[in-house]
N, C-alpha and C positions, 0 to 999 in steps of 0.2 A: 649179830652186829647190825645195827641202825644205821641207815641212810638217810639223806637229807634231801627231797626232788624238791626244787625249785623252778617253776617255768616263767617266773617274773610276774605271778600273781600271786606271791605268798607262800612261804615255807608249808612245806605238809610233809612227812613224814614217811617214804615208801618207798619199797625195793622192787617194784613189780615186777619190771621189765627187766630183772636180774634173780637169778634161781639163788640160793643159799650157796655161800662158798664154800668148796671145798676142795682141801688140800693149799688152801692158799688164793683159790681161780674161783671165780664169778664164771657161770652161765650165763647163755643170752636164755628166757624162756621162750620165744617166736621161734626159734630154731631147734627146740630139744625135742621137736614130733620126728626130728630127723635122725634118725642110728646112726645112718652112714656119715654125718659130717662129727668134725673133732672143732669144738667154738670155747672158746679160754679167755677170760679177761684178769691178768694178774694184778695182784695189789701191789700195796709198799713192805708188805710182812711175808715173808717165806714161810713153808712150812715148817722149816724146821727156827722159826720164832725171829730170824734176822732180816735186818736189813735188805727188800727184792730189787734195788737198782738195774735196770737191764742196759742201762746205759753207761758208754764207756767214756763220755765225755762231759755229761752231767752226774753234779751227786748235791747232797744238804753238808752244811759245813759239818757237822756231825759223820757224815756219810761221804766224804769227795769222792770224786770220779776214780777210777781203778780199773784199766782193761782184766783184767787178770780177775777180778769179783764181779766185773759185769760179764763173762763168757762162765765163772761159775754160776752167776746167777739163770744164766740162759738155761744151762744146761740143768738146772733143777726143775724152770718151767716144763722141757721138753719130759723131763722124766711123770711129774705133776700131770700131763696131757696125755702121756702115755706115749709119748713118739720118740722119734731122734732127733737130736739139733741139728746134726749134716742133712735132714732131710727136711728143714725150715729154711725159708728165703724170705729175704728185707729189703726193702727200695730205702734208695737216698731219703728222701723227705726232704726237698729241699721248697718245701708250700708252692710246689705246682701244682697245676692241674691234669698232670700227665698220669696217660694208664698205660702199663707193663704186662704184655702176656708171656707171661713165665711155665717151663716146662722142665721137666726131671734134669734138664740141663743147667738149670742153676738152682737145684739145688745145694744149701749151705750158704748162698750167696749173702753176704754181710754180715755171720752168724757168729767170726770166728774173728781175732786181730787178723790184719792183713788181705782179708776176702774181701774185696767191694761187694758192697751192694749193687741192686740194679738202678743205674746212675737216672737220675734227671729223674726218677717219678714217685707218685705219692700215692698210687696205688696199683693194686695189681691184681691181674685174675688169671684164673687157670681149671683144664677139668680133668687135670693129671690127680688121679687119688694116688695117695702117699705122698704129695708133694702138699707143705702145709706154709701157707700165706704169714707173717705177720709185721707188726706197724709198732711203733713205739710213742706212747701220748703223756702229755700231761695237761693239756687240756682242749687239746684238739681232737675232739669227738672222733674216736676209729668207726666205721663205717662196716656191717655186715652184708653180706650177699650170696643168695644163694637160689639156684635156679634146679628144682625135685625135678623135672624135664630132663635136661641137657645134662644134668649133672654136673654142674660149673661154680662155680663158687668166685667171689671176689672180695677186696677188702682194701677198702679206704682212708688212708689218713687227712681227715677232714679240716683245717688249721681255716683262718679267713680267708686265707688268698686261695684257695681250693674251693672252697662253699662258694666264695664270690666269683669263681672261674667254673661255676656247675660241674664240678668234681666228680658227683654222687651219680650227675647226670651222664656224666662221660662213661664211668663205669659200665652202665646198662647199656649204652650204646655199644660199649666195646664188647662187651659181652652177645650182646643182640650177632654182630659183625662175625666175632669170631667161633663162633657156638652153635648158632642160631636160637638163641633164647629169645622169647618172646617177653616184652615190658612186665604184662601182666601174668606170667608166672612167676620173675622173679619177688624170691621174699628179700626185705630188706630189714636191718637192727640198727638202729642208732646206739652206739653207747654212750660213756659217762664222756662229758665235756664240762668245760667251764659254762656256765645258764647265765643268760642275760640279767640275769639278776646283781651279775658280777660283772660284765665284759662292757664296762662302757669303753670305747673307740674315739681315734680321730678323725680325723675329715678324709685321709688319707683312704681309708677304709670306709668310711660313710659314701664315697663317689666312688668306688670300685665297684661295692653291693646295689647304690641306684642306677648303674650304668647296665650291669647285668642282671638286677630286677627290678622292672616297670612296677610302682605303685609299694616300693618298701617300706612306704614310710604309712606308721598307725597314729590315729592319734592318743591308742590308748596302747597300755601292755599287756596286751592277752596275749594268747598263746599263740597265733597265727599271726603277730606283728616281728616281722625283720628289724626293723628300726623303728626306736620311741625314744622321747624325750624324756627327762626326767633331771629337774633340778639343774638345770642347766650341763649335764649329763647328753651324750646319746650311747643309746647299751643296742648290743647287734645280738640276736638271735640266732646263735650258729642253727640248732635243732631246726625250728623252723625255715628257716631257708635251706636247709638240704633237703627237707619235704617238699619244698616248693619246687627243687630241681627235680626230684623221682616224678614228681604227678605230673612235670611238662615232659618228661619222656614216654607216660605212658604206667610207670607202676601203679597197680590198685590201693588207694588210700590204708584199705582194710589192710594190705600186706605189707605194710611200713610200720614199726614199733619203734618208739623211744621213750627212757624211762625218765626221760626231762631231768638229770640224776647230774649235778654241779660236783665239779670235782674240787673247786676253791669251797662249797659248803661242806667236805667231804673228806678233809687233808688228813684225817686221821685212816682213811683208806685208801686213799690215791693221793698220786702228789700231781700237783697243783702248780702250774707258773703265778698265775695270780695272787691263788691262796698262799704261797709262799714265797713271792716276792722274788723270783728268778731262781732261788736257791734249793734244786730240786733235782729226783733223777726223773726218773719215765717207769711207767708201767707199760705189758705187751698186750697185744690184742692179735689172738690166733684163732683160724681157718682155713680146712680144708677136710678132704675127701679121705673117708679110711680107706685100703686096699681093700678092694672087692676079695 
């Protein structure tokens, strides 16, 4: 399967920062020097060839929402991973910037009809092994984390009001606090997002990101511009600007990966709000610690 990285400097063609799928799941490759951790990023195709909706309130007119096909569908990822769904937990996503430390106590939480999730955040972290993290995207970049020290793990659901609230950056914090991980151990992955190549913005969103980053604006579109014009266009750099939150808390440049990888270039493996024009489910983005 062919991918499409786009970082807003011209189409090129490459899956780097994603190991070959299997079973259905994408590898992070920054994270597979690690045994102990379990890292999954699901597509729109199951393994067994259907439909992977993991949501219970989006679907494609083709595909409508279905509680009942979104909890079978979970529970295929978890088999896919090797784990259990009751022992997977999910936060609201409600495009905060709030982090969730979660413990064996909630696991299952959002996993199941009727479970809430963990309310109010959009991400979470934990250094319970057997307790496995995940996010649901379709084109808000999931956020990896992982700290070979402490043994702690985290995971971000990255949307603009998150990026532009230092999301990525809160995470490390949180984890520094609760853990005591240090910046520069933790390893971090960027997954697949919508790429600036797609994500032109309003104004709305244009004053949110200069307000919480000095100097966003490039005059060209390279790959370290948060915001640039184009055609009377302004396109936001999610990828970039969550790099920009890691390196002011302290993470090592070298230990941040993103495979700059558009998920509206992409719709034929991930679904895509943009790429498909609202009409869409979600794919999952899982992490966490095997039992010792």
């Amino acid at each position: 399967m062919t991918l499409q990285s786009n970082s807003g400097l011209g189409q090129t063609k490459s899956s780097a920062a994603l190991l070959p799928v299997h079973r259905g799941i994408y590898s992070v490759w920054a994270l597979e020097q690690y045994p102990e951790l379990v890292v999954g990023i699901s597509t729109r195709t199951a393994p067994d060839g259907g439909d992977w909706n993991l949501s219970a309130r989006r679907g494609t007119p083709q595909h409508p929402p279905d509680p009942a096909i979104a909890l079978s569908n979970r529970i295929k990822l978890a088999e896919a991973l090797g784990i259990e769904l009751d022992m997977m937990v999910g936060c609201q996503q409600v495009h905060s910037a709030e982090v969730a430390v979660v413990s064996v106590a909630d696991a299952g939480r959002g996993m199941r009809p009727g479970v809430p999730s963990i309310e109010g955040a959009d991400a979470m972290i934990t250094a319970t092994p057997g307790l496995f993290l995940m996010v649901l995207a379709a084109d808000c970049p999931p956020v990896f984390f992982y700290d070979p020290v402490s043994r702690a793990v985290g995971l971000a659901h990255s949307g603009w009001k998150g990026t532009a609230g230092r999301i990525a950056g809160k995470v490390v914090e949180a984890m520094s606090t609760e853990f005591g991980s240090r910046p520069q151990d933790i390893q971090v992955a960027i997954g697949p997002g919508v790429g600036s190549c797609c994500y032109n913005v309003r104004d709305d969103v244009t004053n949110q990101v200069e307000s919480s980053f000095p100097e966003a604006w490039q005059q060209s579109r390279n790959v370290d511009a948060l915001l640039t014009h184009d055609e009377g266009l302004v396109y936001f750099n999610l990828w970039a600007a969550i790099k920009r939150a890691l390196l002011d808390v302290g993470v090592a440049a070298d230990n941040i990966s993103s495979g700059a990888l558009c998920t509206a270039h992409n719709t034929g493996t991930f679904y895509s709000h943009r790429g498909e024009e609202g009409k869409c489910g979600l794919f999952g983005a899982v992490i966490g610690l095997r039992n010792r």
